[in-house]
C-alpha positions in Angstrom: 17.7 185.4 44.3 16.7 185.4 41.2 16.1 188.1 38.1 11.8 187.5 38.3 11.7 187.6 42.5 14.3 190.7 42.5 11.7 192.4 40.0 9.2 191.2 41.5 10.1 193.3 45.5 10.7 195.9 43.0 7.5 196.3 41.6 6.1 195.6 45.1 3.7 193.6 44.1 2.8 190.6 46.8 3.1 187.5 45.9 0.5 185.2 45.0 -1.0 181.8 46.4 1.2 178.9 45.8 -1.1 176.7 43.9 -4.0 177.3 42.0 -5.7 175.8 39.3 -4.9 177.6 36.4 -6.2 174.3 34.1 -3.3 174.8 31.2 -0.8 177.3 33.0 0.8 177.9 29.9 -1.7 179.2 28.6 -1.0 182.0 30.8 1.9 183.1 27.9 -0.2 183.1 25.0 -0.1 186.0 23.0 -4.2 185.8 23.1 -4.7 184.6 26.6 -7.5 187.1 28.3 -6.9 187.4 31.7 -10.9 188.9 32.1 -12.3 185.6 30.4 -12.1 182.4 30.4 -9.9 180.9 27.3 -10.3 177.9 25.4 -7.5 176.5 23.3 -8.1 174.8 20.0 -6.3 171.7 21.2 -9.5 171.4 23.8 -7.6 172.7 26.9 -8.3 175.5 28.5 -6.8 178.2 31.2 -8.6 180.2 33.9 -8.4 183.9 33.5 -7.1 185.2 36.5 -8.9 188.4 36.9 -12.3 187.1 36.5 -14.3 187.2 40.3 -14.8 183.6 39.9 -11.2 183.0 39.8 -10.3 185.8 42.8 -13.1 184.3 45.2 -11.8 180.6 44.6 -8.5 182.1 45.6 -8.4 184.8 47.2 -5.5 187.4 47.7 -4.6 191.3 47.3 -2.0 190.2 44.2 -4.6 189.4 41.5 -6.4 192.6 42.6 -2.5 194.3 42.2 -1.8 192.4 39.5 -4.6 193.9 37.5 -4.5 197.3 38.3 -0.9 197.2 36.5 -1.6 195.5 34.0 -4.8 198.3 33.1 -2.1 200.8 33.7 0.7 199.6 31.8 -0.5 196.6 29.4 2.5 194.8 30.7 1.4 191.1 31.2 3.0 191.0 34.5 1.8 187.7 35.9 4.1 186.3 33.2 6.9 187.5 35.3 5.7 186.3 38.8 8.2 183.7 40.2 5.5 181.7 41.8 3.4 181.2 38.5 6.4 180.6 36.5 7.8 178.1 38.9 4.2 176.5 38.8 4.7 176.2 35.1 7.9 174.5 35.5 7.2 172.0 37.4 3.7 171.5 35.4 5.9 170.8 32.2 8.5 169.1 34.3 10.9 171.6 32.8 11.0 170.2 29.1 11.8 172.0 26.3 8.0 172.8 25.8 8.1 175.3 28.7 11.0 177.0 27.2 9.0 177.2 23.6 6.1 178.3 25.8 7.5 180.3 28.3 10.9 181.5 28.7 10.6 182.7 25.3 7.4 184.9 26.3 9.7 186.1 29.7 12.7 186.9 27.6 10.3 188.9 25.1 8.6 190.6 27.5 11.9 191.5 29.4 13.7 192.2 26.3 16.3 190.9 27.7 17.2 189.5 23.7 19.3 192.9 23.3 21.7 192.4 20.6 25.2 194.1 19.7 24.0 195.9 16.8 21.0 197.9 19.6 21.4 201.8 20.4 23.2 202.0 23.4 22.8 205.5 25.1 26.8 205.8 27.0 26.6 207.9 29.9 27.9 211.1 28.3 24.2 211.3 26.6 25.8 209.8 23.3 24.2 207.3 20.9 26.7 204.4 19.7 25.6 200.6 18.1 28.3 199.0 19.3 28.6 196.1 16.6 27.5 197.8 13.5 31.0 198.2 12.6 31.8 194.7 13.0 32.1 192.4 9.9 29.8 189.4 9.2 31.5 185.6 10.1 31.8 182.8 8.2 31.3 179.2 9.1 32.5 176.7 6.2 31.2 172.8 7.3 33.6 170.2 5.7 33.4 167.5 5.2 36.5 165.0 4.7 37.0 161.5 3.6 39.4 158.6 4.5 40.3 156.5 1.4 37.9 153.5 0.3 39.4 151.0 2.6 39.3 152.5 5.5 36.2 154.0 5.1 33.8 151.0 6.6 36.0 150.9 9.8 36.0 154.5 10.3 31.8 153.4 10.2 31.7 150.9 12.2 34.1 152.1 14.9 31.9 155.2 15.2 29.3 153.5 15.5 30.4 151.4 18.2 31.8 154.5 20.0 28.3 156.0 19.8 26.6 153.2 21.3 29.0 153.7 24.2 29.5 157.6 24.3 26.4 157.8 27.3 26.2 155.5 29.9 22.6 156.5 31.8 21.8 155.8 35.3 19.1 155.1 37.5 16.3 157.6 36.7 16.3 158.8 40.1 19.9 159.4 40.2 22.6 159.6 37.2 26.1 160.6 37.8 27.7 163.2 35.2 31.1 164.2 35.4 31.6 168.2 35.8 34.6 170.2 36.0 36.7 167.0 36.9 33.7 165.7 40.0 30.9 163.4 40.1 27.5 164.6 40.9 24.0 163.9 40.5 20.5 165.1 38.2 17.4 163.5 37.1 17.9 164.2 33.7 21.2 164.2 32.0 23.2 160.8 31.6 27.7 160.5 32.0 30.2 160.8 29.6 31.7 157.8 29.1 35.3 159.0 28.6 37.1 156.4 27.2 34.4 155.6 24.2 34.2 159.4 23.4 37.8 159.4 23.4 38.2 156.7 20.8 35.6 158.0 18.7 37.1 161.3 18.4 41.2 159.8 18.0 40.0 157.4 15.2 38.1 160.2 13.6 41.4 162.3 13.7 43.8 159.7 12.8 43.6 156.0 11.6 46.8 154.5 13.0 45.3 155.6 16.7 43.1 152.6 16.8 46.2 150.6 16.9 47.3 152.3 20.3 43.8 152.2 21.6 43.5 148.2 21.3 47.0 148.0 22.9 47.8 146.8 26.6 49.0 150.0 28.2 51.8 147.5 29.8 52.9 146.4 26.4 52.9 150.1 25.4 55.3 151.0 28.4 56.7 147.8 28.9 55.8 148.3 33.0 53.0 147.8 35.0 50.4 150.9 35.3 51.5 151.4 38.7 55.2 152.2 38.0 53.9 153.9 34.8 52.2 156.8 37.1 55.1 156.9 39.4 57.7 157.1 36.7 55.3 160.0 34.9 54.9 161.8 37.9 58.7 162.2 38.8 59.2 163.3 35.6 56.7 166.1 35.6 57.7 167.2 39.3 61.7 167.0 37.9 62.8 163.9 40.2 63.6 161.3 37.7 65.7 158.7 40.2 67.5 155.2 38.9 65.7 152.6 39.0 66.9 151.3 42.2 65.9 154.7 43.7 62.5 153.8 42.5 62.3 150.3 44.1 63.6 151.6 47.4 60.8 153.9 47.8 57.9 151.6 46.4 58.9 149.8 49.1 60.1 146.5 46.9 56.8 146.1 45.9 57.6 146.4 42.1 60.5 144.1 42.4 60.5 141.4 39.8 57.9 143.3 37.6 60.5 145.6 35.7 60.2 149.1 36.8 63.8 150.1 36.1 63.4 148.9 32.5 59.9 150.8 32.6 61.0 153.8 34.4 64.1 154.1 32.1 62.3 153.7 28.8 59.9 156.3 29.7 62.4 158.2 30.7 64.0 157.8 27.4 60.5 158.6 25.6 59.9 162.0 27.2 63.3 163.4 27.3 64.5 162.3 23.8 62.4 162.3 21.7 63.3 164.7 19.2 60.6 165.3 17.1 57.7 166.0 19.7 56.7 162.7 20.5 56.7 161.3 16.8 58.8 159.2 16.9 57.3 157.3 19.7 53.8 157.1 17.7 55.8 156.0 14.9 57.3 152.9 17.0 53.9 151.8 18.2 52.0 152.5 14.6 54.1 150.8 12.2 52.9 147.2 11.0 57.3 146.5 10.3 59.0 146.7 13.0 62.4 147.1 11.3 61.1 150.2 9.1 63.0 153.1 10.6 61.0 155.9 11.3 61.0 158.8 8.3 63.1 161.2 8.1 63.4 165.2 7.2 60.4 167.2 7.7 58.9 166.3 4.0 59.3 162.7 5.3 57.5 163.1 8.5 54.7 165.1 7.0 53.7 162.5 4.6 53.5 159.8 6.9 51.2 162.1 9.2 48.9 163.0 6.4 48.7 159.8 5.0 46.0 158.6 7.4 44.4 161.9 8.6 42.6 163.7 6.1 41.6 166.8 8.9 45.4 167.1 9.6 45.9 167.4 5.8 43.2 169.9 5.5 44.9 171.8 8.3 48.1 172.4 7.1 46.3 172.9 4.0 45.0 176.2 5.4 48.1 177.0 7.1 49.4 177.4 4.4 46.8 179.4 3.1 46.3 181.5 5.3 50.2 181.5 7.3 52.2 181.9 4.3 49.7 183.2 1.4 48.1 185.5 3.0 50.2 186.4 5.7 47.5 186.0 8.5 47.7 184.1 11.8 45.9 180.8 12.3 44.2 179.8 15.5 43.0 175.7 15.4 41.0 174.1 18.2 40.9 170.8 19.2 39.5 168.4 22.0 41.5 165.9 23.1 45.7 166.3 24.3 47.0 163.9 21.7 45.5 165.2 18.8 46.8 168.8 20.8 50.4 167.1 20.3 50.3 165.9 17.3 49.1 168.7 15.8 51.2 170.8 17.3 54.2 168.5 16.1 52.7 168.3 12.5 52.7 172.4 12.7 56.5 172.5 13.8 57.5 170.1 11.5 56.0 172.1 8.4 57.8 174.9 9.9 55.1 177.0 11.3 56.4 179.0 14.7 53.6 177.3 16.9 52.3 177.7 20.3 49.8 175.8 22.9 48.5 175.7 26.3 48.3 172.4 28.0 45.9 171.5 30.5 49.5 170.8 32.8 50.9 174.0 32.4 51.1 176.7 34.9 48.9 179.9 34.7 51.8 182.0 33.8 52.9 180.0 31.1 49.4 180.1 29.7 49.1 183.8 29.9 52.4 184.0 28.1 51.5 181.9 25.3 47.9 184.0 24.4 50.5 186.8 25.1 53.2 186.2 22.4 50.1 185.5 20.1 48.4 188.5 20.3 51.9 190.7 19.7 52.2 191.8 16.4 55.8 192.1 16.9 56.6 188.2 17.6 57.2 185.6 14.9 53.7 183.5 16.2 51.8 181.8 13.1 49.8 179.1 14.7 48.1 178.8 18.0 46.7 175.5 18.8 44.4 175.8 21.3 42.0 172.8 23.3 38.5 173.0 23.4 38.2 172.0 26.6 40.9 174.5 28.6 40.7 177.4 26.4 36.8 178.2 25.1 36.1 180.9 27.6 37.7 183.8 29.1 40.8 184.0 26.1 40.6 187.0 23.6 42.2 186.1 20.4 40.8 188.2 18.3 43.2 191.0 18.2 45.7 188.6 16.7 43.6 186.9 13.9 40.4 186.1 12.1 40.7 182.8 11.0 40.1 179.7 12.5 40.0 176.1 12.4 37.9 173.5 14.3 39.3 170.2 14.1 37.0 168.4 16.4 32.9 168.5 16.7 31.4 168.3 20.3 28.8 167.6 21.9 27.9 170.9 23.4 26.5 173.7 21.3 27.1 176.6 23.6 30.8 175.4 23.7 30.9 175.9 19.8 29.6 179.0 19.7 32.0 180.4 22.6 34.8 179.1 20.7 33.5 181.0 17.7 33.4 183.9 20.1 36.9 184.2 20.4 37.7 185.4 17.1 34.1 187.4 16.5 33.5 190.2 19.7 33.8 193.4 19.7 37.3 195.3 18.6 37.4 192.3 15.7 38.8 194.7 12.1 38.3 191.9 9.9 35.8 189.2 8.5 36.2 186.0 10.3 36.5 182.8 8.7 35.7 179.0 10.6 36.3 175.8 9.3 34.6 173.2 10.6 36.4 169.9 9.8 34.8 166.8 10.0 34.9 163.3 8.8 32.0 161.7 6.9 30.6 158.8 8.3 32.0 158.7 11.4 31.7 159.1 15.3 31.4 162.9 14.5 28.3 162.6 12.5 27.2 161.0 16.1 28.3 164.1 17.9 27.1 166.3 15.5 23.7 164.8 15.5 23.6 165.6 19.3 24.9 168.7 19.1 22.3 170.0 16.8 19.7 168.3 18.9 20.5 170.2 22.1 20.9 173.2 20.6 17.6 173.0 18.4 15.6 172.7 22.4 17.4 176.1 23.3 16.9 177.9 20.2 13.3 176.9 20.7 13.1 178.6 23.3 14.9 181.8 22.3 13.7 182.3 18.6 10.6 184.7 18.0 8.9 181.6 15.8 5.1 181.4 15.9 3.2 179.3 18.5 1.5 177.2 15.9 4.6 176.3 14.6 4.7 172.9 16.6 6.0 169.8 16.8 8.3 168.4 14.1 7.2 171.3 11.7 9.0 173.3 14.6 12.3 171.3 14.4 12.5 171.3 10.8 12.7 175.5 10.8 14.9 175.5 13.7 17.4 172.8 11.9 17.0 175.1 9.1 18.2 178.1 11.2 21.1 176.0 11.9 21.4 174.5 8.7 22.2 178.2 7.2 24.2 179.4 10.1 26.7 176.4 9.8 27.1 176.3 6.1 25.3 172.3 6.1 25.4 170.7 2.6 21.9 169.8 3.2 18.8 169.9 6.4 19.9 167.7 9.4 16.5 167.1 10.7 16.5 164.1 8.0 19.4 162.8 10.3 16.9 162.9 13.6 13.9 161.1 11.0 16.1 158.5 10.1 17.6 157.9 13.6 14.2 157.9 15.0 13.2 155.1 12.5 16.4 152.9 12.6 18.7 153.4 15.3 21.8 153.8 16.1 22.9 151.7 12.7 20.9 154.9 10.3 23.7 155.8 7.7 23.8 159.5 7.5 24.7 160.3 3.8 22.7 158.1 1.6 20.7 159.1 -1.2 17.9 159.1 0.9 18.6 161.3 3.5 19.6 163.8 1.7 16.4 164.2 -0.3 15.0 164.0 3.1 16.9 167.3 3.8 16.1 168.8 0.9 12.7 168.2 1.2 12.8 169.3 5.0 14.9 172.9 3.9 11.6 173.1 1.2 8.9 172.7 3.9 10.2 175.0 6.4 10.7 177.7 3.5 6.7 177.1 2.5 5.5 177.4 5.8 7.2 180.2 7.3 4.9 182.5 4.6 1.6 180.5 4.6 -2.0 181.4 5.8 -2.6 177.5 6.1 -1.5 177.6 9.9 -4.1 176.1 10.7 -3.6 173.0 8.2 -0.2 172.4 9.1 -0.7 172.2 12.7 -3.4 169.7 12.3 -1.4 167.7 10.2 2.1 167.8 12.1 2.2 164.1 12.8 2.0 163.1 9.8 4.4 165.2 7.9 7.2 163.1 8.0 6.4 159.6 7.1 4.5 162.1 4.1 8.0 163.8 3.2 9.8 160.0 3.4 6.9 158.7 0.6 6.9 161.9 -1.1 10.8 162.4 -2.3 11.4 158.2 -2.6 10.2 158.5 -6.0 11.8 161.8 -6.6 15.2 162.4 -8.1 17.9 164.7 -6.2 18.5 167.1 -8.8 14.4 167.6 -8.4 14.6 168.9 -4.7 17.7 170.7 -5.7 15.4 172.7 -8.0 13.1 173.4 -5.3 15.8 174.9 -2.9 16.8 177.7 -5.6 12.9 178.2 -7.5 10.5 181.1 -6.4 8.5 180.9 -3.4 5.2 180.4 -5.5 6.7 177.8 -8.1 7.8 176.1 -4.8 4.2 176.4 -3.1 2.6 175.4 -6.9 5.0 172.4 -7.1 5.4 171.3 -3.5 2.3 171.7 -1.1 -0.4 170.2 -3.3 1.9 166.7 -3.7 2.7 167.1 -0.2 -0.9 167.0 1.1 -1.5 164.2 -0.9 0.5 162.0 0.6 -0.2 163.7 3.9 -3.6 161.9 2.7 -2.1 158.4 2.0 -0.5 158.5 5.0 -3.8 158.6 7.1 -5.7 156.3 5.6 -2.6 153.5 5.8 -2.5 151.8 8.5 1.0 151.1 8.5 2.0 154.4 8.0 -0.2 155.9 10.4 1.9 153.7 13.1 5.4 154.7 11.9 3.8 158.2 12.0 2.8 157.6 15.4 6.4 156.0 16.2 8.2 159.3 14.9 5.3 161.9 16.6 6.9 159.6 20.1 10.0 160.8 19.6 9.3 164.4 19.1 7.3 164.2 22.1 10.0 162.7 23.7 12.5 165.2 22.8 9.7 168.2 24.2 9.5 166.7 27.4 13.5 165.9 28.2 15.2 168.3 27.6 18.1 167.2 28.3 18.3 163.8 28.1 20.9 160.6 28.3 22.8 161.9 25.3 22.1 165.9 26.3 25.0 167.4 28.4 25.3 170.9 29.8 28.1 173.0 29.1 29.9 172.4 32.4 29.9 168.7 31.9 32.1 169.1 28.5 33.5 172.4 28.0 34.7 175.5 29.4 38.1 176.3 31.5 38.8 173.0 33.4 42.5 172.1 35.2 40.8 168.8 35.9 40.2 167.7 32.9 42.7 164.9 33.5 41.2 163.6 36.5 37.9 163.4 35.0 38.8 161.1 32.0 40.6 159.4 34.5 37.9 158.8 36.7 35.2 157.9 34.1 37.7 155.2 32.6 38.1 153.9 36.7 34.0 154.0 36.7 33.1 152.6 33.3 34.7 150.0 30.5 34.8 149.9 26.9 34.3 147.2 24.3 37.6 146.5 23.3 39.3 148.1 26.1 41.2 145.1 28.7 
């Protein structure tokens, strides 16, 4: 049952009608609704007040009448908490973001179920404690990396191309999503697909991974696939057999098609190899094929760096942090190869590492968080994946700095991961890097990310109900914007993407100023007495802020981010409102106005849509991980992929 209907028996209170005609039902969560009146809403609509004797005759029942005498009692609005209504609402708004803004947030208020850490908490001794007073503020630094100038245009396009193939939506009836390693089915959210994600995120990490990627798997093992997962598998159970062994129990079905060679060289990669799997990257990465692999732990470290500027950074803060400051390190990351080679990278700099793989037992797992959380063992580095380790692991005890190596899709995921090092019993201030590479597919993922997340925190921030529309989503990218440390507004990224597509580029000039511009509005209109203005105007504030800052230098908007509020207001609203005015009386502009007013629209009424995924879908504790990837590669193809 849930929270509202277990209240609800509570309170004793019997439930109302099933349907009635409310006219705009969420109006019902307005701070001014009247319940005694009838109440008409500037944007024309209306809603019924439900204690009127108009209202009780066309629909009769005890409830209003109960309703009403607690609400006189109590001033609790309590038909904001009746299941019934609220599930009315729902399906009214089809359960878009819109009835979050509208009416979760009004439930969650009204509940105050919004308690934070730092709250008075009465313990059951009769003392007073705030449990999180005590606890020291975190840090999130955004980076922003670079490969060199000629890679730069690949890393672009490849991203690109990975973007355009990171969600493959369904039917709209009926769209599979992988979760937790299964298939099932929702109206709303579209499927993973697994292979272009994964290639986005591998190039991003590393350049030399594009030249696995576009390899035949059979040229990579020199077997078929089929003795491939037979060979793999005996070697992860321990029963490695000779290769006639092998053929005996496929039956002869292989014969002919090498799988003693292939079981044999496999056999030779994974027990071998010497240096964690390097050297087999090194064999399939270099363009010479009689260049012998590097040697000595300098050796290897340069050729790892020289194509990964986020594994640079990384060791860059190990160092830091490992051996300046004598501090343990914990680095996340979202994918099993970039686990390994990290990992390897770590040993080879000479940094007493651990991990937990997705194929390790439970116990080893426990053992590994447990060696890292001793004081008294000789653990530096933990590297941990996103995708097996952001819930239910407490790290904190053992350090305060961390390292994200990979963005995501999922907001809630980020923010548990950030949990691990910030909860209660932390002594220290804790420190996250985000690393990321500039124009490439993370800019895609972080796009999406921020999108998601800006439909929940709509929902859970306390902003004003006039503040609407795309006005809305500029504050709450704000919000975000100063939480993560961004080097400018992201909304600009949504504007731009709304106007050209998947092919937007996300750091010119121009969207920049766009951000800047957008981090200036939302700091105007948070202290305004012009509500009224703005609301009226919300559709055309965009194509506005694009004309406005075209003709404006950077160094300009810069200015207006650091001035005084009323320099900013002096300077600022009286140009913006007059292109506000151009705007309207173009007719041009008035459609691409239109074009980006669709959009936010769009995003009000899906909430989660083909590129929004829930948490289950891409993080959290999964042992199936595996299968999952598996099965979306099985299900869907890839450009580029044989």
């Amino acid at each position: 049952m849930s929270p509202l209907v277990l209240l609800w028996e509570k309170i004793g209170i019997k439930a109302v009608t099933e349907y009635a005609d409310y006219g705009n039902i969420q109006g019902l969560w307005r701070t001014g609704y009247d319940p005694n009146n009838e109440n008409q809403w500037e944007d024309g609509t209306s809603t019924a007040g439900i204690f009127t004797a108009k209202f009780k005759a066309k629909y009769p029942s005890k409830s209003w009448d109960e309703m009403d005498g607690f609400y006189k009692r109590t001033g609790v609005k309590i038909w904001q908490l009746n299941p019934v209504i609220v599930e009315a609402a729902g399906r009214k708004a089809e359960w878009s973001s819109s009835f979050g803004q509208n009416v979760v947030s009004a439930i969650l208020g009204l509940l105050a179920l919004q308690r934070s850490l730092r709250s008075r908490l009465v313990l059951p001794d009769g003392t007073a404690c705030y449990p999180r007073t005590s606890l020291p503020p975190m840090t999130i630094a955004t980076e922003e990396l670079n490969f060199d100038s000629k890679r730069q245009s690949y890393i672009r396009d490849h991203g690109r191309l990975c973007a355009t193939h990171s969600f493959l939506p369904g039917p709209a009836d009926e769209i599979s999503t992988v979760s937790r390693g299964d298939f099932s089915s929702t109206q709303y959210e579209g499927s993973i697909n697994f292979s272009a994600y994964r290639q986005g995120v591998l190039v991003a990490f590393d350049y030399r991974n594009s030249i696995i990627i576009h390899s035949k798997v059979e040229n990579i093992f020199r077997a078929d696939v089929t003795t491939i997962e037979n060979v793999i598998t005996a070697f992860r159970d321990g029963k490695i057999m000779p290769g006639s062994q092998l053929q005996r129990h496929d039956g002869g079905s292989n014969k002919g098609k090498g799988p003693a060679v292939g079981m044999e060289h496999l056999q030779e990669v994974l027990s071998f190899d010497q240096n964690a799997g390097l050297d087999y990257f090194f064999s399939l990465t270099r363009l010479d094929p009689y260049v012998n692999s590097p040697t000595g732990r300098s050796g290897w470290l340069n050729w790892l760096c020289a194509t990964s500027p986020i594994l640079s950074r990384c060791l860059e803060l190990a160092r830091r942090y490992v051996l300046q400051e004598k501090e343990r390190i914990v680095v996340y990351v979202d994918t099993r190869w970039i686990q390994q080679l990290m990992f390897a990278a770590m040993k080879m700099a000479g940094f007493h590492t651990l991990t937990v793989r997705s194929a390790d037992k439970p116990d080893a797992k426990v053992e590994a968080v447990r060696l890292f959380c001793d004081p008294a063992s000789e653990a530096q580095v933990f590297i941990a994946n996103i995708n097996i380790m952001s819930m239910g692991v407490n790290l904190h005890t053992a350090c305060c700095k961390g390292v994200l190596v990979n963005m995501h899709f999922d907001a809630k995921t980020i923010l548990q991961i950030y949990g691990q090092l910030n909860r209660l019993g932390q002594k220290n201030a804790v420190k996250w890097h985000n690393l990321k590479i500039k124009n490439s597919f993370h800019d895609h993922q972080e796009r999406v990310l921020l999108t998601e997340w800006s439909q929940q925190l709509s929902a859970e921030t306390s902003l004003p109900d006039w503040i609407s529309g795309a006005l809305r989503e500029v504050v709450l990218f704000e919000l975000m914007k100063a939480y993560m440390k961004h080097p400018f507004n992201r909304y600009a990224w949504l504007v731009f993407h709304d106007r050209d597509g998947p092919k937007m580029e996300y750091y010119t000039q121009e969207v920049v100023k766009l951000g800047h511009a957008c981090s200036a509005l939302a700091r105007l209109v948070m202290k305004t007495n012009r509500a009224q203005y703005w609301r009226e105007n919300d559709g055309f504030l965009m194509v506005a802020m694009l004309e406005m800052t075209q003709d404006m230098s950077l160094g300009e908007l810069e200015t207006w981010l650091t001035c005084e509020e009323q320099v900013l207001r002096r300077n600022m609203e009286a140009k913006l409102e007059r292109f506000i005015t151009i705007v309207k009386w173009n007719e041009d502009k008035r459609q691409e106005a239109k074009v980006l007013k669709d959009q936010v629209e769009a995003r009000k009424m899906q909430y989660q849509s083909d590129e929004f995924i829930s948490p289950e879908d891409m993080g959290g504790e999964s042992e199936h991980e595996d299968e999952a990837e598996e099965l979306a590669d099985e299900e869907f193809s890839f450009v580029g992929e044989e």
